[in-house]
C-alpha positions as CSV (number, residue, x, y, z in Angstrom):
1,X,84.5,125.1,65.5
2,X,83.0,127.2,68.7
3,X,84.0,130.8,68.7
4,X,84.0,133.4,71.1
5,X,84.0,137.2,71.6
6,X,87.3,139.0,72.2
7,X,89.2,142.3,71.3
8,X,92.2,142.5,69.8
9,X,94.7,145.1,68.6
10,X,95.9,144.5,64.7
11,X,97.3,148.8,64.4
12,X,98.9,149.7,67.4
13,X,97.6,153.8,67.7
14,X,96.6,157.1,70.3
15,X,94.2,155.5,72.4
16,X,92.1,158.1,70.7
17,X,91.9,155.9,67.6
18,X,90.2,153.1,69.4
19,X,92.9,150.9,68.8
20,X,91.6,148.2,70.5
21,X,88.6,146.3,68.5
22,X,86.3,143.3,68.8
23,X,86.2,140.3,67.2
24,X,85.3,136.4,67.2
25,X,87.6,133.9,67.2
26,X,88.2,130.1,67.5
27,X,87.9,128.7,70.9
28,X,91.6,127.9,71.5
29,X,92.1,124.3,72.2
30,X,94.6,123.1,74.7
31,X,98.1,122.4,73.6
32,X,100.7,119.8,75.3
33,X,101.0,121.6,78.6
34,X,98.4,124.0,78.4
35,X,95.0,124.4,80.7
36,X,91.9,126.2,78.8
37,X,90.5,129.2,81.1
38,X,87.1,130.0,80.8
39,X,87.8,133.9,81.5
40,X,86.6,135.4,84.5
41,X,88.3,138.4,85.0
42,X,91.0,139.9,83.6
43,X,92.4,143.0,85.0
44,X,94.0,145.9,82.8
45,X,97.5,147.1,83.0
46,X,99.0,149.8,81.7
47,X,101.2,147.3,80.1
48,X,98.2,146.8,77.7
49,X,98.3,150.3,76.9
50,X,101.8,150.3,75.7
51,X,101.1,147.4,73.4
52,X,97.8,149.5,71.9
53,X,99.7,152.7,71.7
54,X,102.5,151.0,69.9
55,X,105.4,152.0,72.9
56,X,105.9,148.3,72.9
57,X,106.4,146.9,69.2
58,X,104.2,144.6,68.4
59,X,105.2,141.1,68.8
60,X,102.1,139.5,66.8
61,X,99.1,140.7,65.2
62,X,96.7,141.0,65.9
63,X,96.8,140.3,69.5
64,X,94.3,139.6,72.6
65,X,96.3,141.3,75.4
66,X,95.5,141.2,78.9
67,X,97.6,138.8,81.0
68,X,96.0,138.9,84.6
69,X,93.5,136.4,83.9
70,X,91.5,134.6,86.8
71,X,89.7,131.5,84.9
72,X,87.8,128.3,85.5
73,X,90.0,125.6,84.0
74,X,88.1,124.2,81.2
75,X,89.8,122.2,79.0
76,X,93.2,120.1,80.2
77,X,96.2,118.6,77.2
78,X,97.9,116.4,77.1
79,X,101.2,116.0,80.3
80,X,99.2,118.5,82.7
81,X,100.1,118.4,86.2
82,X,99.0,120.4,89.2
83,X,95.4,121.6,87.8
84,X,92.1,120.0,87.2
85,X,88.5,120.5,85.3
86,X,86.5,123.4,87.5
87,X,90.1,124.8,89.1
88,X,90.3,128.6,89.3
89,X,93.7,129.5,88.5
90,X,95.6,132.5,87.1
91,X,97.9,133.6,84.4
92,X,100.1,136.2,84.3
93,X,102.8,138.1,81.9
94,X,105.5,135.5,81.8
95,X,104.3,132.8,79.7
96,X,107.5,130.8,79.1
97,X,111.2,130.8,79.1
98,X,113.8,128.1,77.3
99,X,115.2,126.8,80.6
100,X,118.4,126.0,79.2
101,X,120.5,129.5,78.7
102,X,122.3,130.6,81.6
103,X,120.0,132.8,82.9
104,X,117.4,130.0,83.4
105,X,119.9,128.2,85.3
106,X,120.7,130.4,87.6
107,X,117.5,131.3,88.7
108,X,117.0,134.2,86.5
109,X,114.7,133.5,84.1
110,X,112.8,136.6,83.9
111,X,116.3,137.5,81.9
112,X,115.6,134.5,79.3
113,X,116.7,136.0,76.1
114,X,113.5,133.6,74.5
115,X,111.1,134.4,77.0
116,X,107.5,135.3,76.1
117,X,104.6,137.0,77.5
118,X,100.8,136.2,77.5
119,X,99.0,139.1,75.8
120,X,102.2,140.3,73.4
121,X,103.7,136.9,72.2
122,X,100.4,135.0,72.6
123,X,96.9,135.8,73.3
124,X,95.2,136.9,76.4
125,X,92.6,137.8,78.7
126,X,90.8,140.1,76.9
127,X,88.6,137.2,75.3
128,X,85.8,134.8,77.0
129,X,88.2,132.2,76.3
130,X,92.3,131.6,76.6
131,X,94.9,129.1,76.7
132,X,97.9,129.2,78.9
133,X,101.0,127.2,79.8
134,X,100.2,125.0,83.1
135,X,103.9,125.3,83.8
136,X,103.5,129.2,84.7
137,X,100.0,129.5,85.4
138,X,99.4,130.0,89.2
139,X,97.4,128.4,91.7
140,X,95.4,131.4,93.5
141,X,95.0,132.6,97.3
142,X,91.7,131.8,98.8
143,X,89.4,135.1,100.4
144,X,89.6,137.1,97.3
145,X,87.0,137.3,95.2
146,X,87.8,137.0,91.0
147,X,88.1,141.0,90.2
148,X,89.9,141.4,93.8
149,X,93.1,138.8,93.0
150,X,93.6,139.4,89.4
151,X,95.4,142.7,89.7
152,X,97.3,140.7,91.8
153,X,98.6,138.5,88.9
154,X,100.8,141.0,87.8
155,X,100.6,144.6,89.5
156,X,100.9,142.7,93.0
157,X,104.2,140.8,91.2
158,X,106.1,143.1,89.3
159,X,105.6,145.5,92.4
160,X,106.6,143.1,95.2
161,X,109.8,142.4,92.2
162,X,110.4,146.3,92.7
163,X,110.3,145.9,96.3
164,X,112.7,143.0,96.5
165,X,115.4,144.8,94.1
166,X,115.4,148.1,96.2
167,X,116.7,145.8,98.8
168,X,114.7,147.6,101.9
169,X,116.4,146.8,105.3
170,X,114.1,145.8,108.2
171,X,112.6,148.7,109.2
172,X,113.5,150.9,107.0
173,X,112.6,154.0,104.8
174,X,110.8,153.4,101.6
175,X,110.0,156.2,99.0
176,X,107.3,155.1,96.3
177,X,106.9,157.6,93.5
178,X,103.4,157.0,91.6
179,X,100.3,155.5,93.1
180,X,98.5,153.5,91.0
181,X,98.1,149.7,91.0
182,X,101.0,148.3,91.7
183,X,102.2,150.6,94.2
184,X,99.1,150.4,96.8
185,X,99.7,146.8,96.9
186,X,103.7,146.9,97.2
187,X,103.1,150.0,100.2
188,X,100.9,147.4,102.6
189,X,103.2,144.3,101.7
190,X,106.4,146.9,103.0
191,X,104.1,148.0,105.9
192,X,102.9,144.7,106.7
193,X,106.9,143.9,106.9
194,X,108.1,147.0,109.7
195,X,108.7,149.5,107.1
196,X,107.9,153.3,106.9
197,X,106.8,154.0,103.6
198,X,106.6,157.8,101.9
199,X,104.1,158.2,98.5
200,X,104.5,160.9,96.8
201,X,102.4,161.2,93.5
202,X,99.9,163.8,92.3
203,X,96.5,162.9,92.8
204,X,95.2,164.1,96.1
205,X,92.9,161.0,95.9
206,X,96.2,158.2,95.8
207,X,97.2,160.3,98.8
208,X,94.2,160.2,101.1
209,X,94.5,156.2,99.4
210,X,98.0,156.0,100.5
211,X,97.7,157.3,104.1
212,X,94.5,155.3,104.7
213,X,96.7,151.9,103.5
214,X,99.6,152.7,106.0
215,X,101.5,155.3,104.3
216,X,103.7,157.7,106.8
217,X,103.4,160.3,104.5
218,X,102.0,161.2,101.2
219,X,102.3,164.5,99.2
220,X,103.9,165.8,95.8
221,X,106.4,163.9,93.9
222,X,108.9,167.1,95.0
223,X,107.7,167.7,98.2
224,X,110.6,167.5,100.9
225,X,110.4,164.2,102.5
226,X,110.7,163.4,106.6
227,X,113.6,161.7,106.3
228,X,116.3,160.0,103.9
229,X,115.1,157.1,102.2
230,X,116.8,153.7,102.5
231,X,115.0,152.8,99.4
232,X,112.8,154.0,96.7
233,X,110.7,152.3,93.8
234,X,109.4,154.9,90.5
235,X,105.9,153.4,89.7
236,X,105.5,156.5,87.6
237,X,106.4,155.7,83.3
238,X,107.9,159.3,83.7
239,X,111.7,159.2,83.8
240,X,112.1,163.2,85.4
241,X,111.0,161.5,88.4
242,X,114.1,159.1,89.0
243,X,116.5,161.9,89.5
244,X,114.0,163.3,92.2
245,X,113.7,160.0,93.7
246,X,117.9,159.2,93.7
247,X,118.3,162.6,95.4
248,X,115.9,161.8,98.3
249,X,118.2,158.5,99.0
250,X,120.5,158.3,101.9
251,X,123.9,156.6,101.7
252,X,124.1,153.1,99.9
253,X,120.3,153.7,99.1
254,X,118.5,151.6,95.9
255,X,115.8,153.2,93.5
256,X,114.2,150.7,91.5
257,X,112.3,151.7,88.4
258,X,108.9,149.2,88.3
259,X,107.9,149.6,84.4
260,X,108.5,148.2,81.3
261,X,108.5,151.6,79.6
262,X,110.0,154.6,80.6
263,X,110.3,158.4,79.8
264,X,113.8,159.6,79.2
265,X,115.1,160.5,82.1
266,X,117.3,163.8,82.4
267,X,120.7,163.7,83.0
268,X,121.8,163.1,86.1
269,X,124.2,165.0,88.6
270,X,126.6,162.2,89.7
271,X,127.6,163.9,93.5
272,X,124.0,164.8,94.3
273,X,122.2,162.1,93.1
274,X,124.8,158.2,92.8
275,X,127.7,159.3,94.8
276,X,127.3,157.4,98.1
277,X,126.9,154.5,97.0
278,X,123.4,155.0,95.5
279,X,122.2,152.2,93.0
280,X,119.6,152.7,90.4
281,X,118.2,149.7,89.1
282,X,115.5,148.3,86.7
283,X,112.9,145.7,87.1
284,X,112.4,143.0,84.0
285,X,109.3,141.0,84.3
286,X,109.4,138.4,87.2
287,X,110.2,135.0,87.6
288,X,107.8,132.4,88.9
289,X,109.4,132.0,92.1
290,X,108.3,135.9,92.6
291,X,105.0,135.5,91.6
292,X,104.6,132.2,94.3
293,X,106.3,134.0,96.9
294,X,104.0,137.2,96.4
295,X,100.7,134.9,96.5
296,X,102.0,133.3,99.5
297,X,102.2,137.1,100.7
298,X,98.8,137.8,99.6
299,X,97.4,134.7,101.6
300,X,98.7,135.6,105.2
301,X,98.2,139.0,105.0
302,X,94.8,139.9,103.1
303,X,95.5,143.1,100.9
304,X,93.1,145.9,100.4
305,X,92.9,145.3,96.6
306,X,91.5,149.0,95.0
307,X,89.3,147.8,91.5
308,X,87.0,149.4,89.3
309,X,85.2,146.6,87.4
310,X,84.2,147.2,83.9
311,X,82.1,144.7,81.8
312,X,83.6,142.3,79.4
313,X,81.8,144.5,76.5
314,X,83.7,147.7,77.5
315,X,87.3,147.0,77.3
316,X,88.2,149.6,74.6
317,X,86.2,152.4,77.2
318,X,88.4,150.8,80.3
319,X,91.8,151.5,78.4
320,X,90.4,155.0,77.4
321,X,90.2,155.5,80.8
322,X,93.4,154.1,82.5
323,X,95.1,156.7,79.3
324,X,92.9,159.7,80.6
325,X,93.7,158.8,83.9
326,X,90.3,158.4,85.5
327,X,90.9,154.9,87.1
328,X,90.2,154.7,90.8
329,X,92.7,152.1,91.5
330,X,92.8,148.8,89.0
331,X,90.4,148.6,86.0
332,X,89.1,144.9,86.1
333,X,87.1,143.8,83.2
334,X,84.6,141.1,84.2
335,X,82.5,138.0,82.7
C-alpha cells in the first residue's frame, strides 16, 4: 500500500510541546462519494490550533487537521458527480451533515446535530494526500493562485458567515474587532458592497493593513470610534472584547462573534450595552450555500489575499507561529 508524509496530532498540548508530529500513512483511497486530492496547499487556521491545544476536544486520534485544502483531484469513487481526474478543487471545514433533521431541511445545516468537519472528525490537509466528500468539496474561482485561494476555503467563509449574521444595511457602519485572516477578507467584501468599515485590533501592522484594504479607520480595540456602528463582527477568541464592541452599537445594531472558541466574556451591563434593541449573536460553521455564495464573491471582485507560505516540512513551526502571533496575514503551508 503507497504511503505518504503527513502530521498528525495523537496528545492535544501548549503549542510549546510540539504537539503536532509527523508521520506516514496509507494513501487514503476514495470512498463512495469521495474525490482523492493530491494536496497542494493547505492553509492554517487557528481552528487547527484549538484542536492541538486541546480547546476543542478531540474528536479522533490521532488526527491530520487542516481543512482549507486546494488539491488536484486524483483519484474519483464510485457515484461522483461534478469533478474529474486533474480538477483543482477545495475542501473546507464542513465535511458532511445527515440531511434529514430539521435543521437540514430548512436550510440550516451548519446546525446538523451529526455534522462533521474535515481535520477533527476526519483527516485533513496537513498530509500530501486526502480524501474528501465530493458532495461539499468546492469548485474554485479562477485568478488566484493555490496559496492565494485556500485561506479562502474557510477564513474567507466563516467571515463572509459573520458578515451575513450582523445583518449590515446598505451603506452602513461596520466595526470589526481583530485583524487577522478572516477579517481582511470580510473588510474588502463589506467595502466592495458600500459599507464604511472601522478595525480596531492591536497590531499597528493589521492597521496600516486595514487602512490600505479600505478601512475608514483603524486604531485600538478601545479607541473611540467616528460614529455608531450599525454592525460589528469580534474576530478576536477574546471574549472582553464583545462588551466593547456591543457598546459602540447604535440602536437595533448586531455584533456577531466569528469563532468557534471564545474567552469568557465579562458580564454585561444590559442598558449600556443590549438595551436598544442590540443583538449579540454567534456564528456556527457555514453551510455550503455560504461557502458558493462567498466564491462567487471572490470571482467578481479579486481579493487582496495576505499569506505567508510555509513548506509542507514545517507545519509544526507555522502553528508555533500563528500561537506566538508572528503571522503576517494567513500561514499557508505548501507542496
Amino acid at each position: 500500500m503507497p504511503t505518504m508524509a503527513a502530521w498528525e496530532i495523537a496528545a492535544p498540548g501548549p503549542i510549546a510541546s510540539r504537539p503536532l508530529r509527523r508521520a506516514d500513512r496509507p494513501v487514503p483511497v476514495p470512498a463512495r462519494g469521495e474525490i482523492l486530492l493530491r494536496v497542494r496547499a493547505c492553509a492554517v487556521c487557528r481552528t487547527d490550533l484549538h484542536i492541538a491545544e486541546g480547546d476543542l476536544e478531540p474528536h479522533r486520534s490521532p488526527i491530520v487537521p487542516g481543512h482549507q485544502i486546494v488539491g488536484e483531484v486524483a483519484g474519483v469513487g464510485s457515484d461522483v458527480d461534478g469533478f474529474a481526474l486533474g480538477d483543482r478543487a477545495g475542501m473546507a471545514w464542513l465535511r458532511s451533515t445527515c440531511g434529514q433533521c430539521r435543521y437540514c431541511r430548512r436550510g440550516s445545516e451548519n446546525l446538523c446535530w451529526d455534522s462533521r468537519y474535515t481535520g477533527w472528525d476526519a483527516d485533513g490537509g496537513y498530509a500530501q494526500y486526502a480524501a474528501a466528500p465530493a458532495a461539499y468539496a468546492y469548485q474554485l474561482p479562477e485568478g488566484y493562485p493555490d496559496d492565494q485561494v485556500a485561506p479562502l476555503l474557510c477564513a474567507g467563509i466563516i467571515g463572509y458567515r459573520a458578515l451575513k449574521r450582523c445583518d449590515l444595511p446598505d451603506g452602513g457602519a461596520l466595526g470589526i474587532y481583530g485583524f487577522g485572516a478572516s477579517a481582511h477578507l470580510t473588510l474588502q467584501i463589506a467595502v466592495a458592497q458600500g459599507a464604511r468599515v472601522h478595525v480596531r485590533t492591536r497590531s499597528a501592522a493589521a492597521q496600516r493593513l486595514a487602512l490600505e484594504l479600505g478601512a475608514a479607520s483603524a486604531g485600538e480595540p478601545d479607541e473611540p470610534l467616528p460614529e455608531a456602528l450599525d454592525a460589528g463582527i469580534v474576530f478576536a477568541p477574546a471574549g472582553p472584547v464583545v462588551p466593547v464592541a456591543l457598546a459602540a452599537l447604535g440602536r437595533g445594531g448586531v455584533l456577531s462573534v466569528a469563532g468557534v472558541h471564545l474567552s469568557d466574556i465579562p458580564s454585561l451591563n444590559y442598558e449600556r450595552q443590549l438595551f436598544g434593541e442590540r443583538d449579540l449573536r454567534s456564528v456556527t460553521a457555514n453551510t455550503r450555500e455560504d461557502g458558493r455564495e462567498f466564491l462567487a464573491l471572490a470571482a467578481r471582485h479579486r481579493l487582496a489575499v495576505a499569506v505567508q507560505p510555509y513548506p509542507f516540512g514545517e507545519a509544526d513551526q507555522a502553528l508555533a507561529d500563528l500561537a506566538g502571533g508572528r503571522v503576517d496575514g494567513v500561514a499557508v503551508l505548501t507542496q
